[in-house]
SEBAVO-124484 format. One line per field, with one value per atom (N, C-alpha, C, CB): residue number from 0; residue in one letter; x, y, z; atom name. Coordinates in pm, whole numbers, padded with zeros to 5 digits, m for minus. Glycine has a CB too. Layout:
BEGIN
i <- c(NUM;...) .
aa <- c(a;...) .
c1 <- c(X;...) .
c2 <- c(Y;...) .
c3 <- c(Z;...) .
at <- c(CA;...) .
END
This chain:
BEGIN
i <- c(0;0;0;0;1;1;1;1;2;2;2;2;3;3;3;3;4;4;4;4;5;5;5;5;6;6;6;6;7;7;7;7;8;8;8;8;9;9;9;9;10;10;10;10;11;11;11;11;12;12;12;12;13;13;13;13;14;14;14;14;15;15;15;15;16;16;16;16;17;17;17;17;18;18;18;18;19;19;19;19;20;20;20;20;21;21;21;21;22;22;22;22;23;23;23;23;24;24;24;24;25;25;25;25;26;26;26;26;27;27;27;27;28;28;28;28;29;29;29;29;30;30;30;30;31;31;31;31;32;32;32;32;33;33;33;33;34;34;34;34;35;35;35;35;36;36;36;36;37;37;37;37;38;38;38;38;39;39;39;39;40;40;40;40;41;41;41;41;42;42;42;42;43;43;43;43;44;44;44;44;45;45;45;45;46;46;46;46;47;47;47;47;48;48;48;48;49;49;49;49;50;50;50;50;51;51;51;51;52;52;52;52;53;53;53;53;54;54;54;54;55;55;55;55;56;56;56;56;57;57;57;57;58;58;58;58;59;59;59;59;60;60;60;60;61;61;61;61;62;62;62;62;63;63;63;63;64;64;64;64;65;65;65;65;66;66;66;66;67;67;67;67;68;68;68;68;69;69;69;69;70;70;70;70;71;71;71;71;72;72;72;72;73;73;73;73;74;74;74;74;75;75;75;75;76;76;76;76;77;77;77;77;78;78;78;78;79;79;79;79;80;80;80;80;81;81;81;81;82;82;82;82;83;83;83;83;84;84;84;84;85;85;85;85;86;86;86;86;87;87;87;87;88;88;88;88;89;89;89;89;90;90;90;90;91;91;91;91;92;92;92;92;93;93;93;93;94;94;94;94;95;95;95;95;96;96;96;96;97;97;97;97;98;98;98;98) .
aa <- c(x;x;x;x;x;x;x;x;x;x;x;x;x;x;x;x;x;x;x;x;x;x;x;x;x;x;x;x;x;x;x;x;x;x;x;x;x;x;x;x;x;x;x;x;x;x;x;x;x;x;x;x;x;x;x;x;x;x;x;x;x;x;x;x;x;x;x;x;x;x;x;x;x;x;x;x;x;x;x;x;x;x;x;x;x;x;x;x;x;x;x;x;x;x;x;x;x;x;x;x;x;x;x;x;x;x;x;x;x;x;x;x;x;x;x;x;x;x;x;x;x;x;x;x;x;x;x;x;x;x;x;x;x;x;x;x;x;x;x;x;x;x;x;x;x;x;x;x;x;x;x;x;x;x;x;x;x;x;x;x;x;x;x;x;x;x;x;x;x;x;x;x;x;x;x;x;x;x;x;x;x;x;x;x;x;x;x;x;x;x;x;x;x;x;x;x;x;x;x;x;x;x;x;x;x;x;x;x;x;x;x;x;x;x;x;x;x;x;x;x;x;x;x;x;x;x;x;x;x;x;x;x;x;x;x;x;x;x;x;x;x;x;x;x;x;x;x;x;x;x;x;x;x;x;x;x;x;x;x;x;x;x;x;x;x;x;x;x;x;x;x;x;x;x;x;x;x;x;x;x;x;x;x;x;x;x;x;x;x;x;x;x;x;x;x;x;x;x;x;x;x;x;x;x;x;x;x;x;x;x;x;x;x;x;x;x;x;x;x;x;x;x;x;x;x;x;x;x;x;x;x;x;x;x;x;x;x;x;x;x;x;x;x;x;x;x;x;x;x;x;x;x;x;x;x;x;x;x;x;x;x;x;x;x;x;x;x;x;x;x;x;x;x;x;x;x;x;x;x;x;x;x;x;x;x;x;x;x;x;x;x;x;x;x;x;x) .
c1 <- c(m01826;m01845;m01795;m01993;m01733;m01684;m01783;m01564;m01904;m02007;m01931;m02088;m02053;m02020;m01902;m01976;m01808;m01653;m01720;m01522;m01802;m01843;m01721;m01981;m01776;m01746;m01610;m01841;m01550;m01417;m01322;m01396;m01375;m01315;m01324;m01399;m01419;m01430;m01354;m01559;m01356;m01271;m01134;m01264;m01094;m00936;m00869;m00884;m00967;m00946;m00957;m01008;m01002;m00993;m00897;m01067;m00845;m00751;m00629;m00730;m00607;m00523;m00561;m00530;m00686;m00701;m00777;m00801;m00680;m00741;m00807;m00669;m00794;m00909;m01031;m00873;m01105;m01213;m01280;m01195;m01378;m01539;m01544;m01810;m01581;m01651;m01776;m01663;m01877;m01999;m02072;m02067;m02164;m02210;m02407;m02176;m02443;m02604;m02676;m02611;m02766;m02831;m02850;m02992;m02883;m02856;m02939;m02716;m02972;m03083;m02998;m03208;m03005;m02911;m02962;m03010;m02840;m02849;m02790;m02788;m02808;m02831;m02840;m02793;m02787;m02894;m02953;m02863;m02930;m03014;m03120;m02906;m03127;m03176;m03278;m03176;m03329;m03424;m03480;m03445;m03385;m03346;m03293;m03209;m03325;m03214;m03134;m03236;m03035;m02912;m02804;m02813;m02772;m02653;m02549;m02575;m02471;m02366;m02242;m02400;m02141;m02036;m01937;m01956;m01929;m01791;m01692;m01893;m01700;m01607;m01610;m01455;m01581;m01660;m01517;m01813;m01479;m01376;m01346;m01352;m01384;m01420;m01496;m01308;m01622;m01734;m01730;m01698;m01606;m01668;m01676;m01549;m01739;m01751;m01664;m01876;m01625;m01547;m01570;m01409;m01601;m01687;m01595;m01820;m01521;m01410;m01474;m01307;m01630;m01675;m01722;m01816;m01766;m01822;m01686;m02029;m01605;m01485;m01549;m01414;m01621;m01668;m01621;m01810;m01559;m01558;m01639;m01453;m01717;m01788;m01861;m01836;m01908;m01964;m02035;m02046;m02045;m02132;m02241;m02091;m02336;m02429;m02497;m02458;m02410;m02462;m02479;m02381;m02338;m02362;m02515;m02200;m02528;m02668;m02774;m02713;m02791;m02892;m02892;m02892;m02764;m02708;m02822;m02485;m02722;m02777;m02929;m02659;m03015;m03074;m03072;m03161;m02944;m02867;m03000;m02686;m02983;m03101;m03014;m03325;m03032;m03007;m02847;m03055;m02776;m02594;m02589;m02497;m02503;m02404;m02262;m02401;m02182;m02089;m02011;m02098;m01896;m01817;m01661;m01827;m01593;m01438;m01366;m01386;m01263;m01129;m01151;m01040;m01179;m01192;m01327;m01218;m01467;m01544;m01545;m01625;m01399;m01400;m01348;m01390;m01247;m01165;m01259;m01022;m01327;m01392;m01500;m01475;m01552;m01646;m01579;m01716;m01468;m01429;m01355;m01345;m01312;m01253;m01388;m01196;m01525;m01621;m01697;m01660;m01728;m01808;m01689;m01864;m01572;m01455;m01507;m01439;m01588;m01604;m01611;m01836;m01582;m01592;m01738;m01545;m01827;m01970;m02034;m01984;m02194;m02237;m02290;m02310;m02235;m02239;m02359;m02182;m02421;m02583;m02697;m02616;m02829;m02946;m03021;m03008;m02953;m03037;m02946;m03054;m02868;m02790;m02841;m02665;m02853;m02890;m03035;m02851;m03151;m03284;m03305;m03397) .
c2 <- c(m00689;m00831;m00897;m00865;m01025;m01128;m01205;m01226;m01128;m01228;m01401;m01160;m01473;m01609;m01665;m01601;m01637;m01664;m01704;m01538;m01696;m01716;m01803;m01779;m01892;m02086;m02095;m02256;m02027;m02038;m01953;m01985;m01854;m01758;m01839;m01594;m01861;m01895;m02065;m01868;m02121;m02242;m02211;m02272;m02145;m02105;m02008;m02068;m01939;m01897;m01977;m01808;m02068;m02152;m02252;m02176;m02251;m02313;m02249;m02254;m02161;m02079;m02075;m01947;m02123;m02070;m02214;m01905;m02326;m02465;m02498;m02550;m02368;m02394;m02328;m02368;m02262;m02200;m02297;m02093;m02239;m02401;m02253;m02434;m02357;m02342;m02293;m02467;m02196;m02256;m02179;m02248;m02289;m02309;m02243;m02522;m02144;m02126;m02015;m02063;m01983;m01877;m01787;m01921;m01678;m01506;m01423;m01445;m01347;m01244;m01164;m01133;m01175;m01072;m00897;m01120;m00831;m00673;m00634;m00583;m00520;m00457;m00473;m00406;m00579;m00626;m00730;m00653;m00815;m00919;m00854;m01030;m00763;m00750;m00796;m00680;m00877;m00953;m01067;m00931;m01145;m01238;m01380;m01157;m01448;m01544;m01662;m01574;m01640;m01714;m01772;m01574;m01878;m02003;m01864;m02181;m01909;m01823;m01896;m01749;m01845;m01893;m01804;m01992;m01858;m01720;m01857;m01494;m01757;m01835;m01770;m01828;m01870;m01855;m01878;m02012;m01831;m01785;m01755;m01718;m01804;m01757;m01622;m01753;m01704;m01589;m01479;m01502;m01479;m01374;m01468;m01210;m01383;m01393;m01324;m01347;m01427;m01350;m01373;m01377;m01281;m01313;m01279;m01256;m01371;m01271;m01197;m01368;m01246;m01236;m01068;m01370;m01041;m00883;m00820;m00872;m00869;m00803;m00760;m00654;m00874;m00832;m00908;m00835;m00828;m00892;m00850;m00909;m00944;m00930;m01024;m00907;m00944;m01100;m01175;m01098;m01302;m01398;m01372;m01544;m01298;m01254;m01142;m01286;m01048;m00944;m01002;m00835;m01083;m01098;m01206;m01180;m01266;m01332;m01249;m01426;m01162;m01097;m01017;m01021;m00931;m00849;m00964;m00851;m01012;m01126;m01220;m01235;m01228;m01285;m01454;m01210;m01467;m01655;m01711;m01724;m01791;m01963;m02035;m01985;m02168;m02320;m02358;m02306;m02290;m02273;m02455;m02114;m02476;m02591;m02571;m02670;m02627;m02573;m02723;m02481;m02694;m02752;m02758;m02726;m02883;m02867;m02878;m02937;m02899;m02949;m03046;m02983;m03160;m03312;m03292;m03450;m03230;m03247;m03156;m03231;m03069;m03024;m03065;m02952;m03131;m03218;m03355;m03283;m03381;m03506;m03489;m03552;m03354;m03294;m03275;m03180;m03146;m03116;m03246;m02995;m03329;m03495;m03527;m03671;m03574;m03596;m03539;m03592;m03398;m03320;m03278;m03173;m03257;m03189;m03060;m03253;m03008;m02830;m02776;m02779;m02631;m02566;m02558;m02406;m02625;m02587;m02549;m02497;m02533;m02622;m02749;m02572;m02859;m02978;m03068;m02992;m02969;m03054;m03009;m03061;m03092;m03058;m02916;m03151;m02879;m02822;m02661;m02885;m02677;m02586;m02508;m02658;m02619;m02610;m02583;m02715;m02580;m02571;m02400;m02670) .
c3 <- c(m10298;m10290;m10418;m10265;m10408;m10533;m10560;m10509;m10661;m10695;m10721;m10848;m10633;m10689;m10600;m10851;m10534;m10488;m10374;m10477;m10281;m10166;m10087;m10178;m10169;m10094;m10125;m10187;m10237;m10260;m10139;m10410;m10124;m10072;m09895;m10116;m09837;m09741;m09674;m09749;m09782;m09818;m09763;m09981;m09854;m09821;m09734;m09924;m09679;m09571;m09451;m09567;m09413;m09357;m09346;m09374;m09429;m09490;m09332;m09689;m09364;m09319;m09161;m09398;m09109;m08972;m08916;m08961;m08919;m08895;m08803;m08889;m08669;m08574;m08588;m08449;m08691;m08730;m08786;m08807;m08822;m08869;m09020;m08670;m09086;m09223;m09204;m09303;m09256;m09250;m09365;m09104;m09388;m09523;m09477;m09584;m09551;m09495;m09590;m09316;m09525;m09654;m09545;m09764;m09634;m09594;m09654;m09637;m09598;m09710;m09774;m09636;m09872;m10016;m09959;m10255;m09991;m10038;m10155;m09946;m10182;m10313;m10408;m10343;m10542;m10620;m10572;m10738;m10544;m10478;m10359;m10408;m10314;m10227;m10180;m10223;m10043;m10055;m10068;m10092;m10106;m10210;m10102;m10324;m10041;m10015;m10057;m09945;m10058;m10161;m10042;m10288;m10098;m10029;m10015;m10170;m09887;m09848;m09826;m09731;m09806;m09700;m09637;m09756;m09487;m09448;m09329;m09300;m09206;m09139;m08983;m09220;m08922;m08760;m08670;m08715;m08593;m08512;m08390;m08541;m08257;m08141;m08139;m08069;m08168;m08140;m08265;m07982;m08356;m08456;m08612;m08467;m08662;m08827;m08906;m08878;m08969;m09087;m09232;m09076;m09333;m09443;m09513;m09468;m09592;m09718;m09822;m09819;m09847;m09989;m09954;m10047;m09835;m09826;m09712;m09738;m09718;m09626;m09484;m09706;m09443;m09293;m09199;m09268;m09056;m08967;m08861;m08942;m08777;m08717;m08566;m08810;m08451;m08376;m08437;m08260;m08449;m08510;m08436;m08509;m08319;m08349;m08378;m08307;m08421;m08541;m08640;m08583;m08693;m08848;m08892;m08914;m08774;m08811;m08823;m08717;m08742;m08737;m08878;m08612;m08942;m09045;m09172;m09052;m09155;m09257;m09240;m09254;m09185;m09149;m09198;m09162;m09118;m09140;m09086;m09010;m09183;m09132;m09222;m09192;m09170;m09255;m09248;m09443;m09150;m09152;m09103;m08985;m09165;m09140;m09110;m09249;m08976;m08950;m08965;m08822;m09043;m09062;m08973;m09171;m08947;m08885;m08952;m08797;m08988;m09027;m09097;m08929;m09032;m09094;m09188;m08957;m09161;m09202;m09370;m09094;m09375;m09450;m09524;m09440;m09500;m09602;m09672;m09509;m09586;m09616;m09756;m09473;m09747;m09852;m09941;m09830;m09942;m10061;m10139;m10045;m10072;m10167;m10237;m10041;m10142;m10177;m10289;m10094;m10287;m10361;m10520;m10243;m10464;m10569;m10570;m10735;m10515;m10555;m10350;m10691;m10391;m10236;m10149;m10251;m10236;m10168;m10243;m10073;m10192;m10081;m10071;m10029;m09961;m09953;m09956;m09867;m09908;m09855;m09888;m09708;m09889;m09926;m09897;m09881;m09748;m09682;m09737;m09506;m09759;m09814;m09962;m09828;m10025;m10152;m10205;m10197;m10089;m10137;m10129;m10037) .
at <- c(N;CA;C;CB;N;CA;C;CB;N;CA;C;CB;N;CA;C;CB;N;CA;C;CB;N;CA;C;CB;N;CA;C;CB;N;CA;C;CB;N;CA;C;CB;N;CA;C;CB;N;CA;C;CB;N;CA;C;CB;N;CA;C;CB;N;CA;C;CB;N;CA;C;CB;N;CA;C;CB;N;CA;C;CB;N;CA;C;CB;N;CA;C;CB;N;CA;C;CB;N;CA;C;CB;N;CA;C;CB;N;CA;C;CB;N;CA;C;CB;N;CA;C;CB;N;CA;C;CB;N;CA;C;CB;N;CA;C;CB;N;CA;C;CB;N;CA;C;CB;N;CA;C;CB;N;CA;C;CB;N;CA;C;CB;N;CA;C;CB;N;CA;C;CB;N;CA;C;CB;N;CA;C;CB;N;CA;C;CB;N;CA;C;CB;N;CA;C;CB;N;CA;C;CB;N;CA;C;CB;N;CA;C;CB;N;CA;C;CB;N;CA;C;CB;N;CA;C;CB;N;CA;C;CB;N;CA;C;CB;N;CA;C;CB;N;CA;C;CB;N;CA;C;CB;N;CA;C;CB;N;CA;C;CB;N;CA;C;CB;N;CA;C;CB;N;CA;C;CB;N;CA;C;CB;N;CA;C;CB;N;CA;C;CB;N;CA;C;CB;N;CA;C;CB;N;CA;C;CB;N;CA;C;CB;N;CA;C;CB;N;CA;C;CB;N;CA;C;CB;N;CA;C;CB;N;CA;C;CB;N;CA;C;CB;N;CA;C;CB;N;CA;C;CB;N;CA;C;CB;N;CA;C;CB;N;CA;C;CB;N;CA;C;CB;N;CA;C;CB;N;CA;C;CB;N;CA;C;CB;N;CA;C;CB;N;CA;C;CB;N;CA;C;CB;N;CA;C;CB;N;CA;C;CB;N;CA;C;CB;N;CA;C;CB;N;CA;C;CB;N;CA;C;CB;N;CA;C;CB;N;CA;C;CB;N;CA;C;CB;N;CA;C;CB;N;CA;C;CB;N;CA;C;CB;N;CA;C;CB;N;CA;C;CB;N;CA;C;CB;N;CA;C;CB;N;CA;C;CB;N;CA;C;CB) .
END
């Protein structure tokens, strides 16, 4: 994993696959974190997940379960552009993200 790169990594991969959604959420951490839940980001794809930061691809409902996702915000195209102008950084955008 690229401690920290999450949002970057998932950003720009998206980048690249303009019909995929962003999404921004928390995850239960493994191995040092383990346990732990921390802001995430990967990328959603007809039905699968793709996480650059842990090199996973996967159905989006394993990887929820893998991860035990709560609090995801799914982002489009427009809604992504609209943030990163807004915010100037890759994430994450929102409150609910951030608590």
């Amino acid at each position: 994993m690229l401690k920290g790169k999450c949002y970057e990594l998932a950003y720009k991969l998206v980048q690249k696959l303009p019909e995929a959604l962003l999404v921004h959420g928390k995850v239960m951490g493994k191995a040092k974190i383990k346990g732990k839940i921390h802001g995430h980001a990967w990328v959603e794809l007809d039905g699968i997940a793709i996480d650059p930061a842990y090199d996973l691809i996967m159905p989006v409902k394993e990887y929820y379960a893998l991860g035990k996702v709560r609090d995801e915000t799914k982002y489009n195209t427009r809604d992504i552009i609209k943030n990163s102008l807004k915010f100037k950084h890759y994430g994450p955008w929102n409150e609910k993200e951030i608590r």
